[in-house]
C-alpha positions in Angstrom: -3.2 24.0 4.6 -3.1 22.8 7.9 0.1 20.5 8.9 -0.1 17.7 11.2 -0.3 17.8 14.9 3.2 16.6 15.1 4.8 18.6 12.4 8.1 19.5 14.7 9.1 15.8 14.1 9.6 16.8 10.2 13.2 18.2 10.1 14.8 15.4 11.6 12.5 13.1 10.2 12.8 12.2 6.4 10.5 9.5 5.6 7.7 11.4 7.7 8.6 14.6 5.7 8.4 12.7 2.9 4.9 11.3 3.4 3.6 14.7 4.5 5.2 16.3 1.4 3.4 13.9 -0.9 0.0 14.5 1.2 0.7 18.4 1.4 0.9 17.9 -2.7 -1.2 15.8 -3.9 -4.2 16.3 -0.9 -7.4 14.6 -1.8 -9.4 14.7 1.5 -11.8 17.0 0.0 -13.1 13.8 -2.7 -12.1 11.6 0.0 -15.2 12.9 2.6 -17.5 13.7 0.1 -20.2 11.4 0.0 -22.1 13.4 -3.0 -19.0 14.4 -5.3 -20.2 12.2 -8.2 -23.4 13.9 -7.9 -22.2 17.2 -7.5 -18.6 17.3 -9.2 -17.1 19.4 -6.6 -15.2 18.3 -3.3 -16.4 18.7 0.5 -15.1 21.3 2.3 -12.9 19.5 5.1 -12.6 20.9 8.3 -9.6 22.5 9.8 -9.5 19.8 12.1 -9.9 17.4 9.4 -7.2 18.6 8.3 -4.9 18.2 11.0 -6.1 14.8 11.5 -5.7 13.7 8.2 -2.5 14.9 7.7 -1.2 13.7 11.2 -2.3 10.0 10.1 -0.3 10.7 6.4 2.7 11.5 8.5 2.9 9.1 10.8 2.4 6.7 8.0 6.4 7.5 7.9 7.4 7.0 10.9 9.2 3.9 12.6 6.0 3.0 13.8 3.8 3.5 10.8 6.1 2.1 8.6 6.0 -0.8 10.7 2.5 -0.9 10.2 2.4 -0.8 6.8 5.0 -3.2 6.5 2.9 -5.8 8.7 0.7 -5.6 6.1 2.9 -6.5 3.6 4.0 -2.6 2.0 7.9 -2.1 1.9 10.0 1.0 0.5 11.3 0.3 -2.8 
């Protein structure tokens, strides 16, 4: 599975390794871009580059900045 675009940043970066961990596991972007699934019962095939992109936005999700974001809208680490 593709990593994210800034994937470098994971060793010294635990909350970003964290989110793209969970991601890596428990990747839905197949159900997630499939517009038919309920009709069909099976996923899309995602892109490489979706891929990447989706899994750059999961990590950065834990970054300073992202969890900045989230925290603006009212999400904090428990």
């Amino acid at each position: 599975m593709p990593k994210g675009i800034s994937a470098h940043r994971l060793k010294d970066n635990p909350e970003e390794r964290r989110f793209a961990e969970a991601w890596e596991k428990h990747n839905p972007l197949a159900w997630l871009l499939d517009e038919r699934h309920e009709q069909t019962g099976r996923p899309a095939d995602p892109s490489d580059r979706d891929q990447v992109v989706a899994a750059t936005v999961i990590q950065w999700l834990g970054s300073p900045v992202g969890r900045a974001f989230l925290s603006d809208l009212g999400y904090q680490k428990r």
